[in-house]
C-alpha positions as CSV (number, residue, x, y, z in Angstrom):
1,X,165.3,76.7,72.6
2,X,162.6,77.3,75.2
3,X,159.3,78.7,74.4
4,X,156.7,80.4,76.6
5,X,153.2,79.7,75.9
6,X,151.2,82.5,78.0
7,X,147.9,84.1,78.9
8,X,146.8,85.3,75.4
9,X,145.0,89.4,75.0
10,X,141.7,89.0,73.4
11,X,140.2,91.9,73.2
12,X,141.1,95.5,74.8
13,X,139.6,94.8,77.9
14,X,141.4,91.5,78.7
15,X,143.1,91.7,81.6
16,X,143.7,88.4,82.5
17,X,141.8,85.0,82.0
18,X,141.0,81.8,84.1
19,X,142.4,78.2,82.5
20,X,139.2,75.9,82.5
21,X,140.8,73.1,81.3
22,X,144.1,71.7,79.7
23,X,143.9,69.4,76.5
24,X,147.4,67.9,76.3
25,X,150.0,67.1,79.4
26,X,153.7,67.1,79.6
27,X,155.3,65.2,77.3
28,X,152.9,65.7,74.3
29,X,154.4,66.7,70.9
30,X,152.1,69.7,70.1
31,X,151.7,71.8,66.6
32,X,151.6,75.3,66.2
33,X,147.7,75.9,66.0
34,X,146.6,73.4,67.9
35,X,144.0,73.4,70.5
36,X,145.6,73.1,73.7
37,X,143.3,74.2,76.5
38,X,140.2,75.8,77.2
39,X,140.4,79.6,78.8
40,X,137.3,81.4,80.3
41,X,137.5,85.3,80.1
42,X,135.1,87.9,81.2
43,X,133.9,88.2,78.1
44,X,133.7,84.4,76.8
45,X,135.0,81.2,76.8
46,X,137.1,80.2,74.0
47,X,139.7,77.6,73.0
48,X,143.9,78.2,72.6
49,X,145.7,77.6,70.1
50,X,149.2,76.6,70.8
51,X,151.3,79.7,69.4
52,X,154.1,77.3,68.7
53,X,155.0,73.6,68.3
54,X,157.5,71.1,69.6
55,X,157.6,68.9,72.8
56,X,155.5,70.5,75.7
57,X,157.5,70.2,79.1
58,X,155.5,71.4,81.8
59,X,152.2,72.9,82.8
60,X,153.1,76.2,85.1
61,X,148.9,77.3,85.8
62,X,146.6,74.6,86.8
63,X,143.4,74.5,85.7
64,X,141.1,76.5,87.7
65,X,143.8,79.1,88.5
66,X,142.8,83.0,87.2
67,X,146.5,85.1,86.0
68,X,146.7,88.2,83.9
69,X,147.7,88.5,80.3
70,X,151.0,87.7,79.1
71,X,151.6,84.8,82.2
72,X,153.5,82.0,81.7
73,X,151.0,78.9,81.5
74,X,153.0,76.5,80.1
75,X,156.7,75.9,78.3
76,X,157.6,74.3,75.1
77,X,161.4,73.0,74.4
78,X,163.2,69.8,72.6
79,X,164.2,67.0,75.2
80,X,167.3,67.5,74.9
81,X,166.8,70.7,76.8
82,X,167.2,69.0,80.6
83,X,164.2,69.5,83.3
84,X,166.7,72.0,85.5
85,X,166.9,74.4,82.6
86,X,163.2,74.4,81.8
87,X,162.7,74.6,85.8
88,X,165.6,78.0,86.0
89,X,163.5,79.4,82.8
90,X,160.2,79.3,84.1
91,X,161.6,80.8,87.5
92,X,163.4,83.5,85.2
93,X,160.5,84.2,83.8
94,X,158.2,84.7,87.0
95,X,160.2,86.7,88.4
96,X,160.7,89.6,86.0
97,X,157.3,89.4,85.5
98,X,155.7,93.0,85.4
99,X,152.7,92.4,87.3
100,X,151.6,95.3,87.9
101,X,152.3,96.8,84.1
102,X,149.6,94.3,82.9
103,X,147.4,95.7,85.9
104,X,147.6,99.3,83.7
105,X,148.0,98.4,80.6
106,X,145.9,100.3,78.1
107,X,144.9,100.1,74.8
108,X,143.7,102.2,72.0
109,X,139.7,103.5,73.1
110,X,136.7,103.6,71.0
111,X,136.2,107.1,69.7
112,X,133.0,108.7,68.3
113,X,133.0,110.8,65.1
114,X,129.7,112.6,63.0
115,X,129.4,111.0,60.4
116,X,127.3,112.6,57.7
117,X,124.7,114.5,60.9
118,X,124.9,110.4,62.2
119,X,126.7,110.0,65.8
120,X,129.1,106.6,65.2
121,X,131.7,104.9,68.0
122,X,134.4,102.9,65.9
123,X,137.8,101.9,67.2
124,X,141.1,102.0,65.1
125,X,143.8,99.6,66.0
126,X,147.1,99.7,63.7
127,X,148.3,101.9,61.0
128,X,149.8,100.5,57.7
129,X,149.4,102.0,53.6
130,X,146.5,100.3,51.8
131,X,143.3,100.0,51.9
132,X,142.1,99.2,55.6
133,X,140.0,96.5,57.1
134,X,136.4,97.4,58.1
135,X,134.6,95.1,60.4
136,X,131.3,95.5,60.6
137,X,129.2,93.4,63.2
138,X,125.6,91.8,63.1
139,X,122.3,92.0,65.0
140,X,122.4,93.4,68.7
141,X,126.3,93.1,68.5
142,X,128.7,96.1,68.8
143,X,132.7,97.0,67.6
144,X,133.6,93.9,70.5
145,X,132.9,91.2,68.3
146,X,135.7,91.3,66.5
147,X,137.6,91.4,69.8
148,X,139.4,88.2,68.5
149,X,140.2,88.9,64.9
150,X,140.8,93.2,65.1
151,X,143.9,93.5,66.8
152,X,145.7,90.2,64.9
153,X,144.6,91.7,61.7
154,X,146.0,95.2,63.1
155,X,149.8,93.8,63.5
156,X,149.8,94.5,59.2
157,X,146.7,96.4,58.3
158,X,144.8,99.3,59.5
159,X,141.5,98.3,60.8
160,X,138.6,99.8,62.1
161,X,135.7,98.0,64.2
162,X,132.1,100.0,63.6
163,X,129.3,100.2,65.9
164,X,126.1,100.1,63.5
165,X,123.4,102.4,64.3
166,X,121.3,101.4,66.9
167,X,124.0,99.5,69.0
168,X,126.7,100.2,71.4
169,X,128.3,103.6,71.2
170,X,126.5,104.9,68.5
171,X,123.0,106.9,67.9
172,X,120.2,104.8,68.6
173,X,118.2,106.1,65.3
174,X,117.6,103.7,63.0
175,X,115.5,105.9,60.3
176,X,113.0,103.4,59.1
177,X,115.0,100.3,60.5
178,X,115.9,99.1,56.4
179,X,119.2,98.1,55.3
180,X,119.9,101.3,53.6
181,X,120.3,102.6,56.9
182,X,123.3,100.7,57.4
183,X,124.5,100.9,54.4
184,X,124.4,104.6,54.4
185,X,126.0,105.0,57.8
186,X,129.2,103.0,56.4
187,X,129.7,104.7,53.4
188,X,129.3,107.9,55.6
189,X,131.8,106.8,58.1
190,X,134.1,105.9,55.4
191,X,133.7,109.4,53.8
192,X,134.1,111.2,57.2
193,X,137.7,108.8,57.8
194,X,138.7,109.5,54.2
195,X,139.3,106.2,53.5
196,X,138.7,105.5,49.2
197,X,138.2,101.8,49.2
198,X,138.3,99.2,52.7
199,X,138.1,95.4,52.8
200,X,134.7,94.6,54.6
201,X,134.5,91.8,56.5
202,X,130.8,91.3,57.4
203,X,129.0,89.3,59.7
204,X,125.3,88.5,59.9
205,X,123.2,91.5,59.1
206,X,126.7,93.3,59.1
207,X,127.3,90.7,56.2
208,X,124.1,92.0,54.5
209,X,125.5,95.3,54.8
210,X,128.8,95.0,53.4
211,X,127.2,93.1,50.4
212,X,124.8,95.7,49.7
213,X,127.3,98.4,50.1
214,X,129.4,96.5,47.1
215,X,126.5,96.3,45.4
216,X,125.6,100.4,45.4
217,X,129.2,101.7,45.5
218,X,131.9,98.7,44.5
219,X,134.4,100.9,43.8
220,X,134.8,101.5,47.4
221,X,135.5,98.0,48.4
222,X,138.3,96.3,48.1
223,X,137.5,92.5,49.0
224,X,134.1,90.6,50.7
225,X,134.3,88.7,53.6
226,X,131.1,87.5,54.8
227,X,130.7,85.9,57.9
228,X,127.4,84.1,58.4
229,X,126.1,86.6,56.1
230,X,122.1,87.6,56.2
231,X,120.6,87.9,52.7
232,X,121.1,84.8,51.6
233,X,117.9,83.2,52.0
234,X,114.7,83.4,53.9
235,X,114.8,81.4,57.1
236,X,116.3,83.3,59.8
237,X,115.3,82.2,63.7
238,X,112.9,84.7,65.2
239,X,112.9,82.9,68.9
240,X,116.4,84.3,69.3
241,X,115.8,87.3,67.5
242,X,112.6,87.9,69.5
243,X,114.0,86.5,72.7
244,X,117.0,88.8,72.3
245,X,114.6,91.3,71.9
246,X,112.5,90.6,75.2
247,X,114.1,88.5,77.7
248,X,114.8,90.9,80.8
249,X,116.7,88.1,82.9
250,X,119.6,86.5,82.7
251,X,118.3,82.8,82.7
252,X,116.5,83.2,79.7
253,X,118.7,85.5,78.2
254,X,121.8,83.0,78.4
255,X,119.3,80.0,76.7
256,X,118.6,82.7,73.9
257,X,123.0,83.8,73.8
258,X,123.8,80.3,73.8
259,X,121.9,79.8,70.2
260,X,125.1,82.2,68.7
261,X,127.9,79.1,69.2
262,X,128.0,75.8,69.1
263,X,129.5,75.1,72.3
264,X,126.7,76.8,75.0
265,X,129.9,77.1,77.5
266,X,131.4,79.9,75.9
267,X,128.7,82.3,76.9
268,X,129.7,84.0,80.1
269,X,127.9,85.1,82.7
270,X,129.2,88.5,82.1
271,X,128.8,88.5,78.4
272,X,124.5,87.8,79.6
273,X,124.8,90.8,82.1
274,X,126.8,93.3,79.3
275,X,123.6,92.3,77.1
276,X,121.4,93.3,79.9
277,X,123.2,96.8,80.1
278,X,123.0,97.4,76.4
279,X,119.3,96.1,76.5
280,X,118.6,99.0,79.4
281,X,120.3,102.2,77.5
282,X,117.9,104.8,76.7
283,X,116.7,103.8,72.4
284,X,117.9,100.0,72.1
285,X,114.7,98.5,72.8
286,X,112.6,101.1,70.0
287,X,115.9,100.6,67.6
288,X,115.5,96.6,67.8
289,X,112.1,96.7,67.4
290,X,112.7,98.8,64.7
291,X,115.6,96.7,63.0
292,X,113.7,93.5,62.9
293,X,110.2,95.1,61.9
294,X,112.3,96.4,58.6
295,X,114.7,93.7,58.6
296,X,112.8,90.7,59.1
297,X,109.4,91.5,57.8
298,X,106.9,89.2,58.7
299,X,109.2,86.9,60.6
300,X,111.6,86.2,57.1
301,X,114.5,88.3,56.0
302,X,113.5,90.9,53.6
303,X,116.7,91.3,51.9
304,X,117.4,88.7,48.8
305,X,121.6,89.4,48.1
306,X,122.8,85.9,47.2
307,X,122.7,86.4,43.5
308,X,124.4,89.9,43.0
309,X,127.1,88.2,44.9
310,X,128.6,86.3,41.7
311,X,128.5,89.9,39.4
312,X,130.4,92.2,41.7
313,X,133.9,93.2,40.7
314,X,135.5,92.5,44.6
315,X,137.4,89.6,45.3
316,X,134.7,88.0,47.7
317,X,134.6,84.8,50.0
318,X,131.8,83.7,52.6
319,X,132.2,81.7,55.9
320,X,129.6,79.8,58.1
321,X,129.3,77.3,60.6
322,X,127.7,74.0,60.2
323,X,126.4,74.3,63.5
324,X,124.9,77.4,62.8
325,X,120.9,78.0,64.3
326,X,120.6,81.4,63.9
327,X,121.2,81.9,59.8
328,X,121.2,78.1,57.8
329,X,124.7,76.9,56.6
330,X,123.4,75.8,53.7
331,X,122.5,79.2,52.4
332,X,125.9,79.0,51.5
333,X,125.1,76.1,48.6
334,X,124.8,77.6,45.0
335,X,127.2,80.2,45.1
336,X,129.3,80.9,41.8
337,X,133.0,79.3,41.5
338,X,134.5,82.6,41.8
339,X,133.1,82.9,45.6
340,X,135.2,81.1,48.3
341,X,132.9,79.2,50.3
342,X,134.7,77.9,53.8
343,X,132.5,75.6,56.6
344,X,133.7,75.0,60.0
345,X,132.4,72.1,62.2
346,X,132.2,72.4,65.3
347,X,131.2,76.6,65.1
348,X,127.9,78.3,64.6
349,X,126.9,81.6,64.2
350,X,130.0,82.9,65.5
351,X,132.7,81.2,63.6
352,X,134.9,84.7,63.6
353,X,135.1,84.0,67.6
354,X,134.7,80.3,67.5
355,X,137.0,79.3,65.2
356,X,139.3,82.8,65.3
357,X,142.5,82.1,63.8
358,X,141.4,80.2,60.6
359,X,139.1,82.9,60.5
360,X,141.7,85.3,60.6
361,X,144.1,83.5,58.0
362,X,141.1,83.5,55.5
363,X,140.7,87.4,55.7
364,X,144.6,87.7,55.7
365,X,144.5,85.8,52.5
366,X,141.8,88.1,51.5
367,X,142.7,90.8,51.7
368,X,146.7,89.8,50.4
C-alpha cells in the first residue's frame, strides 16, 4: 500500500538530479500526473510529474539536496497506513539501495552508420514488431532532445533518435544547406536500417522535414507528429537563430537558449557550455551558416508545407506552445479537421521537453 516516488532517468546520461523545489507537502492528496516538484539536472531543469496518486506522507530529500537516479524522494500511502510503517519503509528502502549500481549504470550508446555515402549518429532504444518511431530534432539540436520522450516511448515501440546532418555526431556537410538535404538523409537512414514505413515525430525544422518527407515518399510514413513544426508560415526569429549562430559566451548564449522555453530557468548552465562545445567542433559554424542561408532565406523561412498537410494519406497531428518565440503558435490556425491541433500554456518552443508526458501520450495515441 506504500509507494515510492523517486529520482526520475531523463535521458541516458542522467545520473542523478538535484530537487530545486517541492510543490506539495505531507499530507496533500496528489494525482497521478501531477506536478509535484521542480528537479534541476545537468542537462535542464524540468518539472515532475507524480508517477502515482493518493495521500503523500512524507518528503525523504529536501530541497536543495543532489541524489542519483532511482532515490527515494518522497512516499505515497492511504492514512490508514500508520507513520511507523511509512518510517520502517523508507528505512527499508535506503538501505538496500544499490548505490553504487546507479554510479555504473549504462545505457544503450549512440552508434554511427553510412547512410547512402552520408556519415549519421542515431541511437536505438527498445525493440517491438511495427513500424518504429523516428524522432527527428530541429535547428542546432541533436538525438538528446528527445531525451524525455525516447526511452518512454521505447518501453512499447522501437525508436530511433537521428542526428541531422550538420549536428552532433553526424557529418557536418550540408550540400547546399535546403531541406532536401534532410529529407534525403532520412529516407537514406531509413533504407540503410531497413525499416519500410516509421512514425515521425518532427520538431521545428525536424518538423519541416518529416512533412516534406510525407510529402515525396508517404508510403514510408506511418503517422505525423509535428512539434513546433517550421513550414508553416513565414515569421521565424532570426536574433536567436543568428545569436545561436554567433554568440561565443556563455552570458549571451543562455539570453539567446532561454528563447526555446517558456520558463528561462530550465536552461542550465551545462546545457550553455554543451552548446559551446558543439559550436567549436571542426564544420558547425560553415554547416549553420549554411542551414539558415538555405533555410531561412532572406531572414523568412523558405519552405511553405502548411497546405500539403490536409492531402497526405498519414494520420497526422501538430503540437505548439502558446508561449512559443522562436516559430508563432498561431501558425497552427487554419489547419484541416482531419489534423489534430494540441496548445500547451505554459510551454514554448520546446513543448516535447516542457510539457513531456502529455507530449508523450499524444504520440502514443498516434501512433496506436
Amino acid at each position: 500500500m506504500i509507494e515510492p516516488i523517486v529520482m526520475p532517468k531523463w535521458g541516458l546520461a542522467m545520473q542523478e538530479g538535484m530537487v530545486a523545489e517541492w510543490h506539495i507537502q505531507p499530507g496533500a492528496e496528489i494525482t497521478a500526473g501531477q506536478e509535484i516538484m521542480d528537479i534541476e539536472t545537468s542537462k535542464i531543469a524540468n518539472v515532475y510529474e507524480s508517477p502515482v496518486g493518493g495521500t503523500f506522507r512524507k518528503i525523504v530529500v529536501d530541497a536543495g539536496a543532489t541524489v542519483p537516479v532511482g532515490a527515494l524522494l518522497g512516499v505515497v500511502a492511504p492514512a490508514t497506513v500508520d507513520d511507523a510503517a511509512v518510517d520502517a519503509y523508507i528505512k527499508d528502502f535506503n538501505d538496500n539501495f544499490d548505490w553504487d549500481a546507479v554510479a555504473s549504470a549504462a545505457g544503450p550508446e549512440p552508434e554511427t552508420i553510412d547512410a547512402g555515402g552520408t556519415r549519421l549518429r542515431y541511437l536505438k532504444m527498445g525493440e517491438a514488431d511495427g513500424p518504429p518511431v523516428l524522432f527527428i530534432h530541429g535547428y542546432g539540436g541533436d538525438l538528446n532532445n528527445w531525451m524525455f520522450n525516447q526511452e518512454a516511448l521505447a518501453a512499447e515501440q522501437t525508436t530511433y533518435a537521428l542526428d541531422l546532418p550538420g549536428h552532433g555526431g553526424s557529418t557536418k556537410a550540408v550540400g547546399d544547406g535546403s531541406l532536401d538535404v534532410f529529407t534525403s538523409a532520412v529516407l537514406a537512414f531509413m533504407d540503410a536500417q531497413k525499416i519500410e514505413k516509421a512514425h515521425l515525430v518532427g520538431h521545428s525544422m525536424g518538423g519541416a522535414t518529416a512533412l516534406a518527407l510525407t510529402v515525396d515518399a508517404g508510403d514510408r510514413v506511418a503517422s505525423l507528429t509535428l512539434i513546433a513544426p517550421a513550414g508553416f508560415g513565414s515569421e521565424i526569429n532570426m536574433d536567436y537563430i543568428n545569436g545561436f549562430i554567433e554568440q561565443k559566451r556563455a552570458k549571451k548564449l543562455r539570453t539567446v537558449l532561454e528563447l526555446l522555453v517558456a520558463d528561462p530557468g530550465a536552461i542550465t548552465a551545462e546545457m550553455v557550455d554543451e552548446v559551446i562545445k558543439f559550436k567549436r567542433l571542426d564544420g558547425v559554424g560553415p554547416a549553420l551558416e549554411k542551414l539558415r542561408d538555405g533555410l531561412m532565406p532572406g531572414g523568412t523561412q523558405g519552405a511553405n508545407l502548411k497546405d500539403a498537410l490536409s492531402t497526405l494519406a498519414a494520420p497526422a497531428q501538430v503540437i505548439w506552445g502558446k508561449d512559443d518565440k522562436i516559430l508563432p503558435a498561431t501558425h497552427a490556425d487554419g489547419l484541416a479537421d482531419s489534423v489534430a491541433v494540441t496548445l500547451y500554456d505554459g510551454a514554448g518552443h520546446m513543448p516535447h521537453m516542457e510539457k513531456a508526458a502529455e507530449v508523450n501520450a499524444l504520440i502514443t495515441k498516434m501512433i496506436g
